[in-house]
LUMMIKE-625868 format. One line per 2 residues: number of its first residue (from 0); for each residue y, x, z of N, C-alpha, C, O. Coordinates in Angstrom, 1 decimal, decimal comma. Atoms other than C-alpha are relative to their C-alpha. Example, Ala and Ser with C-alpha at 12.3 -4.5 7.8 and 13.67 -1.06 7.14 Angstrom:
0	-1,2 0,9 0,0 -4,5 12,3 7,8 1,2 0,9 0,0 1,2 1,9 0,7 | -1,1 -0,9 0,0 -1,1 13,7 7,1 1,1 -0,8 0,8 2,2 -0,3 0,9 $
***
This chain:
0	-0,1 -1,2 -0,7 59,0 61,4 -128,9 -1,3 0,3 0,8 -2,1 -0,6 1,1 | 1,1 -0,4 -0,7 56,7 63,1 -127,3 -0,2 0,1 1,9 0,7 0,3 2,7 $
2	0,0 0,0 -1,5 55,8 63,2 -123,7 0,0 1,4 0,6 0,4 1,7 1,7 | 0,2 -1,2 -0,4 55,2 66,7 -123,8 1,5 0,7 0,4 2,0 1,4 1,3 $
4	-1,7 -0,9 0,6 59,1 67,9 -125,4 0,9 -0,7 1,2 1,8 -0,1 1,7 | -0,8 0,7 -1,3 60,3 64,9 -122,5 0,2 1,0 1,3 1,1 1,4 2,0 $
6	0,5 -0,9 -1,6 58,6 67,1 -119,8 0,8 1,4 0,2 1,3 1,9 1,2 | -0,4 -1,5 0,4 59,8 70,6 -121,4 0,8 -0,1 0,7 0,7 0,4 1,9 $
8	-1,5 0,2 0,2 63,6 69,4 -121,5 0,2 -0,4 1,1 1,4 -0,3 1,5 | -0,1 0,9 -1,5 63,0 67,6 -117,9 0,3 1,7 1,1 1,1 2,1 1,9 $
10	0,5 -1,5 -0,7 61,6 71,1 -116,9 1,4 0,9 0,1 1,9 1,3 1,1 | -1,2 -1,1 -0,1 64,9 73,1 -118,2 1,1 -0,5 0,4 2,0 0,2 0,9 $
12	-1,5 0,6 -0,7 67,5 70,5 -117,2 -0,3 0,4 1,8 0,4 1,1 2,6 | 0,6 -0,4 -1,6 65,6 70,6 -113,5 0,4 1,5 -0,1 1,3 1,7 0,8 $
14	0,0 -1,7 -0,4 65,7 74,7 -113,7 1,5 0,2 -0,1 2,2 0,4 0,9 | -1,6 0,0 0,1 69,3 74,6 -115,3 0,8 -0,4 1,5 1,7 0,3 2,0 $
16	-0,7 0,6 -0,7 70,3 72,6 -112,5 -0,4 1,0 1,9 0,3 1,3 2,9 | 0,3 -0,9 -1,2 68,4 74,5 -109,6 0,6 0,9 -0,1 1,1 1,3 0,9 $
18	-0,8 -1,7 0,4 70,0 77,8 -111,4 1,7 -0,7 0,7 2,0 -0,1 1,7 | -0,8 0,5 -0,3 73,4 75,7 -110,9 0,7 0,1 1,3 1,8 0,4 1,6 $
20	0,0 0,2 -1,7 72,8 75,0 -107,2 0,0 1,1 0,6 0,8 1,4 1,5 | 0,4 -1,3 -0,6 71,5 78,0 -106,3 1,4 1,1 -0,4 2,0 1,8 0,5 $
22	-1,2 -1,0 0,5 74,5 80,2 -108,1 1,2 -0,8 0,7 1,6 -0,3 1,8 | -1,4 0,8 -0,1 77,6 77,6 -107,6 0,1 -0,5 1,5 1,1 -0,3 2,3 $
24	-0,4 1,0 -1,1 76,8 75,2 -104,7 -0,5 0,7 1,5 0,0 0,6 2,6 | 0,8 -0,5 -1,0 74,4 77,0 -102,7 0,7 1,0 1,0 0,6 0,6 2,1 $
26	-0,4 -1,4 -0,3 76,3 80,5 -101,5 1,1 -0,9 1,1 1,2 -0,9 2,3 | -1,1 0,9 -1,4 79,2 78,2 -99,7 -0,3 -1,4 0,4 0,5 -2,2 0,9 $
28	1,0 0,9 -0,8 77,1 75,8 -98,7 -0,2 0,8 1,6 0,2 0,4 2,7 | 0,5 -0,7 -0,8 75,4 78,6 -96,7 1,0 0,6 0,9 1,0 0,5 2,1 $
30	-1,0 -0,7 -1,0 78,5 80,6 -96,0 0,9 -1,4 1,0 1,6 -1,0 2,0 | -0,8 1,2 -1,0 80,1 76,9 -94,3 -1,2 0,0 1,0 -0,9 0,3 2,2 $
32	0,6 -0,3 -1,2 76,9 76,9 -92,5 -0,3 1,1 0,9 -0,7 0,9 2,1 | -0,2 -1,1 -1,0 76,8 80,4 -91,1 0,8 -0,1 1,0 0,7 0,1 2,2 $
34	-2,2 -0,3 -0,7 80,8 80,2 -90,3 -0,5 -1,0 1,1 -0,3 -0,8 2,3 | 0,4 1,2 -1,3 79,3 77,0 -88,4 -0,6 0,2 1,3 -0,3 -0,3 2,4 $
36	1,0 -0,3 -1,0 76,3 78,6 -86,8 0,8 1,0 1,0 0,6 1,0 2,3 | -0,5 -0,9 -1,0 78,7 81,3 -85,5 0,8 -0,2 0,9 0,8 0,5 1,9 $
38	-1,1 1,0 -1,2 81,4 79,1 -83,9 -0,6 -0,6 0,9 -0,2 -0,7 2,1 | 0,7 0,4 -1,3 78,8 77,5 -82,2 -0,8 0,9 0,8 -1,4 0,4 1,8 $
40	0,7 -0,5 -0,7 77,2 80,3 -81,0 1,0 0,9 0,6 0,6 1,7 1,5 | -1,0 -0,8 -0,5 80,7 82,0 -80,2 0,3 -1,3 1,1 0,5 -1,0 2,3 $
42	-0,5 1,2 -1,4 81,6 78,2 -78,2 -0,8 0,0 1,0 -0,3 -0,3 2,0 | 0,7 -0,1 -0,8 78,4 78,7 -76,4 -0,1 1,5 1,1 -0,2 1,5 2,3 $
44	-0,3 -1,4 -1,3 78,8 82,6 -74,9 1,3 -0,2 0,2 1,9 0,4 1,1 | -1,5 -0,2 -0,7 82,1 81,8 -74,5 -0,2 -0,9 1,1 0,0 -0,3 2,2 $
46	0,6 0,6 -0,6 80,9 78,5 -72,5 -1,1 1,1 1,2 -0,9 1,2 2,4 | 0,7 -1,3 -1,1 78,5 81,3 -70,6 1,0 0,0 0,5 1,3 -0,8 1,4 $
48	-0,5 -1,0 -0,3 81,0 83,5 -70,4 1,0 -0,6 1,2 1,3 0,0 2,2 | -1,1 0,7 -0,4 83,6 80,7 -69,1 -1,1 0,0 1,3 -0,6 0,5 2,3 $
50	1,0 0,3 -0,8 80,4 79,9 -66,8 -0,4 0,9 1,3 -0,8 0,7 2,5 | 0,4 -1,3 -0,9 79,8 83,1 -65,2 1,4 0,3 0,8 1,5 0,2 2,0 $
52	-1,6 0,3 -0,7 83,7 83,4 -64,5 0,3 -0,6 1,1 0,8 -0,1 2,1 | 0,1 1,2 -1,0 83,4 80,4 -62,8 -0,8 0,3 1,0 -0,2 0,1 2,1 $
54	0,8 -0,3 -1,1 81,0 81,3 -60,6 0,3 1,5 0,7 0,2 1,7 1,9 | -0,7 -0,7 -0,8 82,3 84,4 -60,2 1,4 -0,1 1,0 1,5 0,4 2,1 $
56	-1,4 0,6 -0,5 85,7 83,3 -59,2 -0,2 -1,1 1,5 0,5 -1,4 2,5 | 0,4 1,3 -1,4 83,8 80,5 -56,9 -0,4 1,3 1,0 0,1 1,2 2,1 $
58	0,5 -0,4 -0,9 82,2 83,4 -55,2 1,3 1,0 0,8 1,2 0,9 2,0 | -1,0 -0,4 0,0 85,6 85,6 -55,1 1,0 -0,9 1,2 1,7 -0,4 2,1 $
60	-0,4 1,1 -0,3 86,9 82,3 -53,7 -0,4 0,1 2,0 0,1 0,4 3,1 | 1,0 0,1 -1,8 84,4 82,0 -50,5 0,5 1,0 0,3 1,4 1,0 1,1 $
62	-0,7 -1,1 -0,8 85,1 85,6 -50,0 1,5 0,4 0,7 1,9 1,0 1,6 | -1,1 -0,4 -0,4 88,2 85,5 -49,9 0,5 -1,2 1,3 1,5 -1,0 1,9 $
64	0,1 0,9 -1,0 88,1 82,3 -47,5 -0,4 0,2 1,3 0,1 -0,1 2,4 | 0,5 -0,5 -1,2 85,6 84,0 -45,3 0,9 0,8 0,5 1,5 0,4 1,5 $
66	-1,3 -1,2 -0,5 88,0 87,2 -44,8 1,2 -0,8 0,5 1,8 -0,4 1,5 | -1,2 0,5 -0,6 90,8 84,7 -44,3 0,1 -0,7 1,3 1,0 -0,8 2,2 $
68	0,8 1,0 -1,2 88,6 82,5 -41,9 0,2 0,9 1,7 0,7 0,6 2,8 | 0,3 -0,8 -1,0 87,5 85,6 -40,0 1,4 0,9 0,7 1,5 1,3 1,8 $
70	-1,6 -0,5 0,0 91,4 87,1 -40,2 0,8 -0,9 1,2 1,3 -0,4 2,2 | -0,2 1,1 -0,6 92,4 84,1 -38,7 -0,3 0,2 1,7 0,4 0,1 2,7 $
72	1,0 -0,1 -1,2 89,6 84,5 -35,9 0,8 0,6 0,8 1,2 0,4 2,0 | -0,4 -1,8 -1,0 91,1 87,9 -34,9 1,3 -0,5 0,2 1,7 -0,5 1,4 $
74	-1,5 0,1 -0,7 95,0 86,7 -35,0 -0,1 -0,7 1,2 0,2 -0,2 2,3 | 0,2 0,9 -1,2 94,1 83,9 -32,6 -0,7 0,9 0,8 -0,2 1,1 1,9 $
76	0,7 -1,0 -1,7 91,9 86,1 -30,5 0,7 1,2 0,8 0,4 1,7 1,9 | -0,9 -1,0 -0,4 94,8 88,8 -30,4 1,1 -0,8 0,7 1,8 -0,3 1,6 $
78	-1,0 0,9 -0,5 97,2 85,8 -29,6 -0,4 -0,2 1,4 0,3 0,1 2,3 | 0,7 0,6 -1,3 94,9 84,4 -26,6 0,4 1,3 0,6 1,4 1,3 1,4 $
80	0,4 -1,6 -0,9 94,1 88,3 -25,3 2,1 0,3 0,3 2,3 0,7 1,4 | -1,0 -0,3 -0,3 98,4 88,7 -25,6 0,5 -1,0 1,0 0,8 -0,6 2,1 $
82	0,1 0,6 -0,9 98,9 85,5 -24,0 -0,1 0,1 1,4 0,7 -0,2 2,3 | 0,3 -0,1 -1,3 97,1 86,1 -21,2 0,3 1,1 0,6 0,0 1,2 1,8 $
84	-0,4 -0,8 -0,3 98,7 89,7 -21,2 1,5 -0,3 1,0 2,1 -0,2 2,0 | -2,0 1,0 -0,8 102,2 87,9 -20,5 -0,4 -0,8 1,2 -0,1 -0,4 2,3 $
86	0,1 0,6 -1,4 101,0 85,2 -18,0 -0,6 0,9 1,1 -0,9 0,3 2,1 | 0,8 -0,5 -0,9 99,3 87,8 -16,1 1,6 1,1 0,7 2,2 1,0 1,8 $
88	-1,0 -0,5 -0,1 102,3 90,3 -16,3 1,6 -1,1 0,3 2,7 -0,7 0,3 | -1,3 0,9 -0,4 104,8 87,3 -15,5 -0,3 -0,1 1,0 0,6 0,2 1,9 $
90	0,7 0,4 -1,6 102,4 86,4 -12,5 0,2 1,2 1,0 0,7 0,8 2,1 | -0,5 -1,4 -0,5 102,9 90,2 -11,2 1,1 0,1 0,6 1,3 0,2 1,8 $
92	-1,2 -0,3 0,1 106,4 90,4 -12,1 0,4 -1,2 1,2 0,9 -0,8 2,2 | -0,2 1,4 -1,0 106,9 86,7 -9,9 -0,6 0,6 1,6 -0,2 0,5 2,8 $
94	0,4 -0,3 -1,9 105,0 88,1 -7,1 0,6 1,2 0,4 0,7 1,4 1,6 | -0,8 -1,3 -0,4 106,8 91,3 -6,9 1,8 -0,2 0,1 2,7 0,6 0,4 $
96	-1,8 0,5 -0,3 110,5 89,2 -7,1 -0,4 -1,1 0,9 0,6 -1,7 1,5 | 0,5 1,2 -1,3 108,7 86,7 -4,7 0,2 1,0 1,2 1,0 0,7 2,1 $
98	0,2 -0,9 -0,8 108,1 89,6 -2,6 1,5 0,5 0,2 2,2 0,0 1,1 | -1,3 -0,8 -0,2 111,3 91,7 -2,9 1,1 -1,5 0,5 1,8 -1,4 1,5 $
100	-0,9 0,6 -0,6 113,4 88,6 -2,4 -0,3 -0,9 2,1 0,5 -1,3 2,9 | 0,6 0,5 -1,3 111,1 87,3 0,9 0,4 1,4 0,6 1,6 1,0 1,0 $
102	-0,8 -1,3 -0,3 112,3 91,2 2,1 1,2 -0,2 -0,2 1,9 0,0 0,8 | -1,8 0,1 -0,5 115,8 90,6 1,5 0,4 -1,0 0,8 1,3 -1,2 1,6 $
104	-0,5 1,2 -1,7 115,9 87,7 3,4 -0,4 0,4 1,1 0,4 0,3 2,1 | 0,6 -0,7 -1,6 113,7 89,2 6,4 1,0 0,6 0,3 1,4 0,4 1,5 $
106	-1,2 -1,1 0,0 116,8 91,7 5,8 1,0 -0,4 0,9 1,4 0,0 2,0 | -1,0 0,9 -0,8 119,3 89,1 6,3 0,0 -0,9 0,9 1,0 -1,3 1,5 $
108	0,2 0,9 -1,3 117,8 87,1 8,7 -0,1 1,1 1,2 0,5 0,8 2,2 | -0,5 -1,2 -1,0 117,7 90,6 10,9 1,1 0,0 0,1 1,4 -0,5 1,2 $
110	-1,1 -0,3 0,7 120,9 91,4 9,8 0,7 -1,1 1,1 1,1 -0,7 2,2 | -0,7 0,9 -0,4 122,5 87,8 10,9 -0,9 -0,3 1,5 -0,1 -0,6 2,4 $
112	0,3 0,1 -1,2 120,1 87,5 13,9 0,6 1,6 1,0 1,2 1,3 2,0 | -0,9 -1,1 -0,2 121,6 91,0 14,9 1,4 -0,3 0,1 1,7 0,0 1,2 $
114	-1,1 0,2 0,1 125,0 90,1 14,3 -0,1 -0,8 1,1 0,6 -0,4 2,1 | -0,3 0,9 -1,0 124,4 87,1 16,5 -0,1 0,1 1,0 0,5 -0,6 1,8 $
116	-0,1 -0,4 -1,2 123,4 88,9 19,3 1,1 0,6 0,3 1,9 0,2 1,1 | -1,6 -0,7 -0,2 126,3 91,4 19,1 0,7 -0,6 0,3 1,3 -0,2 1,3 $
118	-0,9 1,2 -0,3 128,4 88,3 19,0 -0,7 -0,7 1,9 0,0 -0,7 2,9 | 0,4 0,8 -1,1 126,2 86,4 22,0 0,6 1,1 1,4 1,4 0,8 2,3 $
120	-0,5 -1,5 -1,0 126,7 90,3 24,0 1,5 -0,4 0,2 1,8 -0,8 1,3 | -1,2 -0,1 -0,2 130,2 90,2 23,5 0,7 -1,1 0,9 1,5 -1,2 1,9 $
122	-0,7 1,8 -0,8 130,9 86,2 24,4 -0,4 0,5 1,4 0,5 0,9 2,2 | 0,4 -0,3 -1,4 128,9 87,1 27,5 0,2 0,9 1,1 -0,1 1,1 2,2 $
124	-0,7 -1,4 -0,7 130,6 90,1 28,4 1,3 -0,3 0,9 1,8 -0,2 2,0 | -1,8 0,4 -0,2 134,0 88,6 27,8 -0,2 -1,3 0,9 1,0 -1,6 0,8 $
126	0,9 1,1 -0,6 132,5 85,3 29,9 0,2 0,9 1,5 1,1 0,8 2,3 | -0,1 -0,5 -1,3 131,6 87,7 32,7 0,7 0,7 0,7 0,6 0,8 1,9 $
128	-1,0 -0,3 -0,4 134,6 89,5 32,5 1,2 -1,5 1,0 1,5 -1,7 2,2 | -0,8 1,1 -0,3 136,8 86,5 32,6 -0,1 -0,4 1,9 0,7 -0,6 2,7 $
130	0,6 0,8 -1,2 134,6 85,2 35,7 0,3 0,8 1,4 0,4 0,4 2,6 | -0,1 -0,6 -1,2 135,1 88,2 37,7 1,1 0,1 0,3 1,4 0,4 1,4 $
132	-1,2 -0,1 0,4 138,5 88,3 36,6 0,8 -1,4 1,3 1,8 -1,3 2,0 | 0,1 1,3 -0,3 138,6 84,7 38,2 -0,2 0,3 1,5 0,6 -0,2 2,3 $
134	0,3 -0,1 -0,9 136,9 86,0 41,1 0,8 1,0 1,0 1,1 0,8 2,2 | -1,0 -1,3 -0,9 138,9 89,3 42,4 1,1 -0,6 -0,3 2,0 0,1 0,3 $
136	-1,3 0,6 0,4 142,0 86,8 40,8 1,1 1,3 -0,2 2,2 1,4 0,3 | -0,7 -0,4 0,9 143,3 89,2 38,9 -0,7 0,1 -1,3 -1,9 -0,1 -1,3 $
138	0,1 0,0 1,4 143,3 89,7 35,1 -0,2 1,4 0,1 0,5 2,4 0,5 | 0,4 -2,2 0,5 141,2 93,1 33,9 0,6 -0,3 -1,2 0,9 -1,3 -1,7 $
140	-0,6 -0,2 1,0 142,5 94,6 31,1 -1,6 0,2 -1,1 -2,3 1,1 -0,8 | 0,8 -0,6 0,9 139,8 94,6 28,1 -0,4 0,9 -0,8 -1,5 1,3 -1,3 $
142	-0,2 -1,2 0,5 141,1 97,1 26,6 -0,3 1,8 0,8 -0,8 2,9 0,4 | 0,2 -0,5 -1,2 140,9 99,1 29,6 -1,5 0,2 0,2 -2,1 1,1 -0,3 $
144	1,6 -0,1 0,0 137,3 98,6 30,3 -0,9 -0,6 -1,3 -2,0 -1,2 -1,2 | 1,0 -0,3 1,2 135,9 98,6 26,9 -1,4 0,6 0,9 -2,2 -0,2 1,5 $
146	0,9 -0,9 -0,3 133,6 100,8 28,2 -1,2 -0,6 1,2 -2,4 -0,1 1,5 | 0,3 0,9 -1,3 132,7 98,5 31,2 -0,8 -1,3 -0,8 -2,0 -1,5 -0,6 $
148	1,0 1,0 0,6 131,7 95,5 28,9 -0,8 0,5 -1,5 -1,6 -0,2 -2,0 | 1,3 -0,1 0,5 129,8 97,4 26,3 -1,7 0,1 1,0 -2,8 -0,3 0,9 $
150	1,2 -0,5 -0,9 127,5 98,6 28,9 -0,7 -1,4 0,8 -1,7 -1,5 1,5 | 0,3 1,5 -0,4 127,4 94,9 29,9 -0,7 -0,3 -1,3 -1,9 -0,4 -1,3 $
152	1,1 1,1 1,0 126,3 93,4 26,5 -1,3 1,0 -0,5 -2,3 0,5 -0,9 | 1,4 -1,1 -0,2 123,8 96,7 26,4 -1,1 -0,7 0,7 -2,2 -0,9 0,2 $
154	0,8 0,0 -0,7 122,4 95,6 29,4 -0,6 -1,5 -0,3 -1,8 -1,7 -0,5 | 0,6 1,2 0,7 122,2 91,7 28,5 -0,7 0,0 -1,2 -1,0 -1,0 -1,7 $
***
């Protein structure tokens, strides 16, 4: 044989077989690696995508922590400022039932120091009735001179 007819036949089984490759094996070869390239470049924007999310969501997050932080701030500072609305208005209201009841006792300590004189007037009336009674030895009538011992516990 010839070396030349070896090379020919080398030549057309080689072409045969590249024609082979290229027609048969090649086309889903390509399309498994496309389908490949595209999953992975769909896992990677989706990875972004998931990425940006995330960081949006983180920032969403703080915001909504700050507004809750600062929310917070203001309840507590509306609590304190009410707070001290109440102890101030309890403190008022205490001094003004401090007051009104220190007045009703001045009232009743009038009142009963009053009475007690009326009472002291009268003992000392009926006292100096008695005594004069004692003294002219006869019995006045009190009934009789009403009139006689008010003008006595008046004048005492």
């Amino acid at each position: 044989m010839n070396i030349n007819l070896t090379l020919i036949i080398q030549m057309i089984v080689f072409a045969l077989l590249v024609w082979f490759t290229m027609s048969r094996i090649w086309p889903p070869l390509m399309r498994a690696v496309e389908e490949r390239q595209r999953k992975i470049a769909q896992g990677l924007a989706a990875a972004d995508r998931g990425e940006q999310e995330l960081q949006q969501a983180r920032q969403g997050a703080e915001a909504i922590l700050r507004e809750a932080r600062e929310r917070a701030g203001q309840i507590i500072e509306q609590a304190q400022h009410r707070a001290n609305d109440i102890v101030g208005q309890a403190r008022v209201s205490a001094s003004q039932e401090g007051q009104r009841l220190v007045a009703s006792a001045q009232q009743q300590i009038d009142l009963q120091a009053s009475r007690a004189r009326e009472s002291l007037r009268r003992d000392v009336g009926e006292i100096a009735i008695a005594a004069a009674s004692k003294l002219l030895e006869r019995e006045i009538d009190a009934r009789a001179h009403q009139e006689l011992i008010s003008k006595l516990a008046a004048q005492i």
